[in-house]
C-alpha positions in Angstrom: 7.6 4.0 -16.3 11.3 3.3 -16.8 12.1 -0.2 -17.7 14.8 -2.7 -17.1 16.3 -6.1 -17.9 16.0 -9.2 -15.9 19.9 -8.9 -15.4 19.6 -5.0 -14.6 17.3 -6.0 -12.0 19.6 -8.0 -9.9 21.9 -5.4 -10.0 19.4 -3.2 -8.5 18.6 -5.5 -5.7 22.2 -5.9 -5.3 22.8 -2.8 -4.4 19.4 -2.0 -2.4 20.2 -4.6 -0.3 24.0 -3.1 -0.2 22.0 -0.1 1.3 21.1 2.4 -1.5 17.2 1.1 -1.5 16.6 4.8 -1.5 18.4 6.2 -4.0 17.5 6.6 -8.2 17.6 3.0 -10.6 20.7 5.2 -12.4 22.8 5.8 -8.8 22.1 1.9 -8.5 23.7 0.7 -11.2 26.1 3.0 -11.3 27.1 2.2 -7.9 27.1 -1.6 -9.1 29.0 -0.9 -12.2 31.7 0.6 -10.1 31.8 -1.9 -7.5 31.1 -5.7 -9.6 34.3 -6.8 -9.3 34.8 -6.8 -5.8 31.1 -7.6 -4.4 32.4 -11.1 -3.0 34.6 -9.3 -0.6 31.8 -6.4 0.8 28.9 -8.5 2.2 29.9 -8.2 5.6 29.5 -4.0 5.0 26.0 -4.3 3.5 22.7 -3.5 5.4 21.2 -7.0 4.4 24.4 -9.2 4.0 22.6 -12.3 3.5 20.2 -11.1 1.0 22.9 -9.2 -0.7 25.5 -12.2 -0.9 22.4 -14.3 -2.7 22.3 -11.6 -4.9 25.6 -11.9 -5.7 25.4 -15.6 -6.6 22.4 -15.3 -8.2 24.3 -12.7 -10.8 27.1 -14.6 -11.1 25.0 -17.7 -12.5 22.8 -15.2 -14.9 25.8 -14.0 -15.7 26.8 -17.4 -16.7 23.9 -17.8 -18.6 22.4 -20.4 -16.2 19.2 -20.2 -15.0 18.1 -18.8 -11.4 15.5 -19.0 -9.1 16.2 -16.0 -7.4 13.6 -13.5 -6.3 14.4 -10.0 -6.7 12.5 -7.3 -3.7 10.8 -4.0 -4.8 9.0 -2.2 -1.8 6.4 0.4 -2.0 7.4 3.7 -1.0 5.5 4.5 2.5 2.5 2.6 0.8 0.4 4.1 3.6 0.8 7.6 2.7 0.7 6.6 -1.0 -2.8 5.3 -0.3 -3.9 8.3 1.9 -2.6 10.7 -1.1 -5.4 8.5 -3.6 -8.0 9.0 -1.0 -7.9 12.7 -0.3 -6.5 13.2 -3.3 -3.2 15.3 -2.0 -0.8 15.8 -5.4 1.6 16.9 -2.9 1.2 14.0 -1.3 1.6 12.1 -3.6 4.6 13.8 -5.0 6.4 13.0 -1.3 5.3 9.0 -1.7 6.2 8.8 -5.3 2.5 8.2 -6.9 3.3 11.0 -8.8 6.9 11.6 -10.4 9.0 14.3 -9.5 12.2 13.1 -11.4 14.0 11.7 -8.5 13.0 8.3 -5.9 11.4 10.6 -3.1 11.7 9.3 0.6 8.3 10.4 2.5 9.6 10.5 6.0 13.2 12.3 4.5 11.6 15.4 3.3 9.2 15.9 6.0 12.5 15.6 7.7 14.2 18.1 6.0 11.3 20.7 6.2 11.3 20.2 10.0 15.2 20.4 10.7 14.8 23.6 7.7 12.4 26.0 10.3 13.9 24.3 13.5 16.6 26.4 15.8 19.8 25.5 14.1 20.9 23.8 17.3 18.2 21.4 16.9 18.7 18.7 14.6 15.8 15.6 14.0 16.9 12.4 13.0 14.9 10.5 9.9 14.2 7.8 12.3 12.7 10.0 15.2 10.2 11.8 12.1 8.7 8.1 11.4 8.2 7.5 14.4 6.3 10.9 14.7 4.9 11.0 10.6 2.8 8.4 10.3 1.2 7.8 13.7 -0.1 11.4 13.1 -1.8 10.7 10.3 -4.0 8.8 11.9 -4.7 11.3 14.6 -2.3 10.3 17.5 -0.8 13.3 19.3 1.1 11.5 22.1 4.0 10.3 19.0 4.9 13.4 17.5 4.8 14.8 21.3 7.1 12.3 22.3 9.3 13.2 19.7 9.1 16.9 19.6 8.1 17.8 22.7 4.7 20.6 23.5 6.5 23.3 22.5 7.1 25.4 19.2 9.1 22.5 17.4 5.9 20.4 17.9 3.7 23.7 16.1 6.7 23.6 13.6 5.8 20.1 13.1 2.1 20.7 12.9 2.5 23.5 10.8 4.7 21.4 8.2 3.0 18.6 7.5 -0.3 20.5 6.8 1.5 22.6 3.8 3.5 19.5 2.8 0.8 16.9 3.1 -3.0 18.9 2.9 -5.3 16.1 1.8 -3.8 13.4 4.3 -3.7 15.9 7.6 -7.3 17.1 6.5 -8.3 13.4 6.1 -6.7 12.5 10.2 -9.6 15.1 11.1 -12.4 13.4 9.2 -11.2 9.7 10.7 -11.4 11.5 14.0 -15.0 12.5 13.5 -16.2 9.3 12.6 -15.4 8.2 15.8 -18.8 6.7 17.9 -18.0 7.2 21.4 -20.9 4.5 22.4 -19.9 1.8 19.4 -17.9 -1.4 20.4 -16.8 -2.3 17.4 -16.5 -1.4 13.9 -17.0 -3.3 10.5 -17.0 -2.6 7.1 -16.9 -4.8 3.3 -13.9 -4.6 0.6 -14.6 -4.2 -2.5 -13.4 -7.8 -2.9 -15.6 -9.3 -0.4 -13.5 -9.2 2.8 -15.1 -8.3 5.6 -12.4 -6.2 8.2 -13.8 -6.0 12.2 -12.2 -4.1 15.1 -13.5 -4.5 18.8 -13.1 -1.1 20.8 -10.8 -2.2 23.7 -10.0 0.1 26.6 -7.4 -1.0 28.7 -8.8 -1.5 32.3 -7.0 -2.1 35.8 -7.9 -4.6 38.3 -6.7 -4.8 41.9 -6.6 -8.7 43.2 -4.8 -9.8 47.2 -2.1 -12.6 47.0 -0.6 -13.4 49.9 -1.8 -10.8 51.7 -0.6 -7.8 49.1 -2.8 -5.9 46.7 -1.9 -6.1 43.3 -3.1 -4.4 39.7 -3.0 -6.1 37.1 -3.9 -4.2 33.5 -6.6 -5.8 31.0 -7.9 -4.8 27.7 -11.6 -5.0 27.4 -13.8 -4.6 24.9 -15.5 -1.2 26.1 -16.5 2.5 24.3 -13.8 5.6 24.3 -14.9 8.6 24.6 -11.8 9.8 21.7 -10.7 6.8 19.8 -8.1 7.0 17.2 -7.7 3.3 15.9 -10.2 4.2 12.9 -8.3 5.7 10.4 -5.1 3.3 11.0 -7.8 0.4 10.8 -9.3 1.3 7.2 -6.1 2.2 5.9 -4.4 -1.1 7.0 -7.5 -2.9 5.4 -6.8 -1.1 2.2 -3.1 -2.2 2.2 -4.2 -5.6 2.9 -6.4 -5.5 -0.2 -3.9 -4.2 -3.0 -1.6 -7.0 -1.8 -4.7 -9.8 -2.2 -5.1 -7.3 -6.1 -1.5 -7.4 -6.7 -1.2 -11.1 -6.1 -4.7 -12.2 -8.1 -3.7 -10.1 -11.2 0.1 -11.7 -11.1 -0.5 -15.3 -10.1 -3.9 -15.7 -12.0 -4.4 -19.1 -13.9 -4.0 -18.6 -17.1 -6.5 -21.5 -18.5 -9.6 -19.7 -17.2 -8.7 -16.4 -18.2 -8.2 -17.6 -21.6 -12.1 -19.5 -21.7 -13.2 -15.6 -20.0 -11.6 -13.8 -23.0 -13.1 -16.2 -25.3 -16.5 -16.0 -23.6 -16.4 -11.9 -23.5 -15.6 -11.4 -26.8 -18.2 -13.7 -28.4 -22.2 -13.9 -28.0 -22.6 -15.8 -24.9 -24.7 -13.7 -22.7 -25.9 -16.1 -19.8 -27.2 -14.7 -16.7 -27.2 -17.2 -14.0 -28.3 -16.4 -10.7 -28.8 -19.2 -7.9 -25.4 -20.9 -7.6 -23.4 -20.2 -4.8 -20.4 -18.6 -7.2 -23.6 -16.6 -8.5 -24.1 -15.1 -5.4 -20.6 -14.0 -4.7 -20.3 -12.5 -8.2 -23.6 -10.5 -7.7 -22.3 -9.4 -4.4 -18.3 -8.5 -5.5 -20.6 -6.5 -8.9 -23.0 -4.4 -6.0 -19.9 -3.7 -3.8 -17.7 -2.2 -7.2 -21.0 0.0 -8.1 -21.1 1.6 -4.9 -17.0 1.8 -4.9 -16.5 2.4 -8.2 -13.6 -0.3 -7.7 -13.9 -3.4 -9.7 -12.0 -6.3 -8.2 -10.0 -8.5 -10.0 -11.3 -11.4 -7.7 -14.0 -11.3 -9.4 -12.6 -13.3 -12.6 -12.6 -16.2 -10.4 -16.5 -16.6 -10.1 -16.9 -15.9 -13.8 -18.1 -18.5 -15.9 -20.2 -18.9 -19.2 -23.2 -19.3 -17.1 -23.2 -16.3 -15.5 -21.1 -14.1 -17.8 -24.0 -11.8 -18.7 -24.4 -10.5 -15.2 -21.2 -8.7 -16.2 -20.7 -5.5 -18.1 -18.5 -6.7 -20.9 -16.7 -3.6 -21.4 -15.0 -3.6 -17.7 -14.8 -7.3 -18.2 -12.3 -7.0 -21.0 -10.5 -3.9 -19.8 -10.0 -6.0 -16.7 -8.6 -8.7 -18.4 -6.7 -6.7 -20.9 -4.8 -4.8 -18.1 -3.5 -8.6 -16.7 0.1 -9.8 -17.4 1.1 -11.6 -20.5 1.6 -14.9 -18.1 1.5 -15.6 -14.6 4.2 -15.3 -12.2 4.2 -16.0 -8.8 5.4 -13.2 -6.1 5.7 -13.4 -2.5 4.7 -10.6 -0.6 5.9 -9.1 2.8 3.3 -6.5 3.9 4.2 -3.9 1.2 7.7 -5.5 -0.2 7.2 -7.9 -3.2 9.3 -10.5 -3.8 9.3 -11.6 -7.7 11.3 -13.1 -10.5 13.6 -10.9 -12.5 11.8 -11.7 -15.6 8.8 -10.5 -14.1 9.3 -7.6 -12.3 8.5 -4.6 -14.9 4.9 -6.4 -14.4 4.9 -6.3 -11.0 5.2 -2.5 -11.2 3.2 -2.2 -13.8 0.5 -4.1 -12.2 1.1 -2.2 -8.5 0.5 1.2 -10.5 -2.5 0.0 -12.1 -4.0 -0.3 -8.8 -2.9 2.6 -7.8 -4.6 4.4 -10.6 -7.6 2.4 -9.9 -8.0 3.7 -6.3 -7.7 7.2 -7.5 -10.5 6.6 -9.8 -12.3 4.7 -7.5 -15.2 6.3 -4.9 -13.3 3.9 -2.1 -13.6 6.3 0.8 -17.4 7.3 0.9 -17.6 3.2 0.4 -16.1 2.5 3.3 -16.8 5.4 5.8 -20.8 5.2 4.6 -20.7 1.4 5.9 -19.5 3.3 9.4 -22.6 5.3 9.6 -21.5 8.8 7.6 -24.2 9.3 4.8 -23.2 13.1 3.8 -20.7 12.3 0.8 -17.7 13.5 1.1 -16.4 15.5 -1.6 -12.9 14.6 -2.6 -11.1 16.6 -5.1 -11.1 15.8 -8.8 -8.1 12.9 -9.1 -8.6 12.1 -13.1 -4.5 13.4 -12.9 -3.8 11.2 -10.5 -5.0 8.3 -12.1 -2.9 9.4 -14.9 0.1 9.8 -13.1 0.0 6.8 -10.9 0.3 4.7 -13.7 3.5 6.0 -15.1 4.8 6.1 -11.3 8.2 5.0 -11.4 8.7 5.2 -8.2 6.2 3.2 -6.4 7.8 0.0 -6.1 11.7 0.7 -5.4 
């Protein structure tokens, strides 16, 4: 993973929020090399002008060697696909969502892009915006989007036909979140890793006719009924995975330092205590049963560690856990899958994003998850020990 300075870093966001948030760390600063002299005068032409001009101030004062409070932003790159990829194991798509390097900062939903336009009629052209729109709701099994983008003819069967040679695992994966589906359940449920407990009620929508003043009306109501061919389930566990590496991301950053020193003191000496009855007990017991089963070890689970119960834990993974933190805390904010952090601290943000990356890969996550739904046949998933490699040297996966 390449690496930068805090100062290099602010140039970066500069010129992401200038509008090249898509392009290589190298076209970044080279574009802000060319341009530092006149950035004062171009906010008005960037994408995110405010964000951009407090960039610029921020810069300025660094520059000045004064101090800044300034947050820089990385984003993941389509962090949905990029946690699809580590389920189903798909190098390729991984490649596309930049979990695995390809020398160059990939944009997912530009390449499918250029695929499509690539077999189209050459009088058909498909914008990057109109393929979103299409990409991702199709992964998890809606046809109606990519139809109301392409149509029911043959560019929709181009489409088809692209992003199951672009993206195998993931379209393979839409079929198996399809066949989960209960046609008689009214809800689903299922346990993190880390203890959170995600819930969807089935709603259909359902039309009622009422008089007023004389004049029937309809009015439309979602209720919580069965459907025959849902497709909410594979959106659902994936959004409560994304939910989870932010709540990861954030412990392993913005941990408190204090008890993580007393746990590193505790697991490298004799103390073997195995307490079982408190209530912070109980929730380590439950986090340890939950990462046996997904072979994903929570970092929530330093908080609940103590030297009473610190021989419930295996004290192999315990250090490895806490070896794999940060130096020091740091606070970030987070936006759904952008991360706002301190200059100073963002090569450990990626570091610490790829890290769970490489985790998931390694990590039995999706027969965790679908078993709690009712499927008890394992589903073999393809050997990802590469991918866990890869992830971690990602350099890509916050841009």
């Amino acid at each position: 993973m390449q690496e930068f300075t805090p100062l290099e870093y602010i140039k970066i966001d500069i010129a992401s929020n200038f509008g090249l948030d898509k392009e290589t760390w190298d076209s970044r600063l080279e574009w802000f090399a060319e341009n530092e002299p006149k950035l004062e005068q171009m906010v008005l032409e960037a994408e995110e002008p405010a964000l951009f001009f407090a960039g610029v101030e921020a810069y300025r004062k660094a520059e000045r060697g004064q101090p800044i409070k300034y947050p820089i932003s990385l984003d993941a790159t389509a962090s949905g696909a990029q946690i699809l990829a580590l389920l189903a194991g798909c190098e390729r798509s991984a490649v596309l969502s930049n979990v695995i390097d390809s020398g160059d900062r990939l944009d997912f939903y530009s390449e499918i892009t250029k695929l499509i336009n690539q077999y189209a009629d050459n009088d058909v052209k498909i914008s990057r915006k109109d393929a979103k729109d299409a990409i991702m709701p199709s992964f998890y099994g809606s046809t109606k989007a990519p139809k109301d983008v392409f149509g029911e003819g043959a560019l929709y069967e181009i489409f088809q036909k692209i992003m199951s040679i672009a993206s195998p695992g993931i379209w393979n994966l839409n079929s198996m979140f399809l066949a989960l589906w209960d046609s008689a359940a009214l809800e689903y449920a299922w346990v993190m890793p880390d203890n959170f407990h995600a819930k969807f009620k089935v709603k259909q929508n359902v039309q009622h006719n009422f008089t007023f003043l004389g004049m029937i009306n309809t009015v439309t109501i979602p209720e919580n009924r069965p459907i025959e061919n849902g497709k909410a389930l594979g959106a659902n566990i994936i959004h409560s995975l994304d939910g989870m590496v932010v709540r990861e991301l954030t412990a392993r950053c913005n941990y408190n330092a204090k008890h993580i020193s007393k746990l590193r003191k505790w697991a490298l000496s004799n103390v073997r205590n195995i307490s079982k009855h408190r209530s912070k007990d109980k929730t380590l017991r439950r986090l340890l049963i939950n990462a046996r089963y997904s072979q994903y070890y929570p970092v929530r689970m330093l908080s609940y560690i103590d030297k009473h119960n610190i021989g419930l834990v295996d004290r192999t993974e315990l250090l490895e856990m806490l070896n794999s933190l940060p130096i020091k805390p740091f606070e970030i904010l987070s936006i759904h899958d952008c991360f706002r952090v301190h200059p100073n601290y963002a090569n450990d943000l990626r570091k610490q994003y790829n890290i769970i990356l490489s985790k998931l890969a390694q990590s039995d996550m999706l027969n965790f998850i679908v078993n709690q739904l009712g499927n008890k046949l394992p589903i073999h998933i393809p050997n990802r020990e590469n991918l866990a490699k890869a992830a971690i040297q990602a350099d890509y996966a916050l841009s």
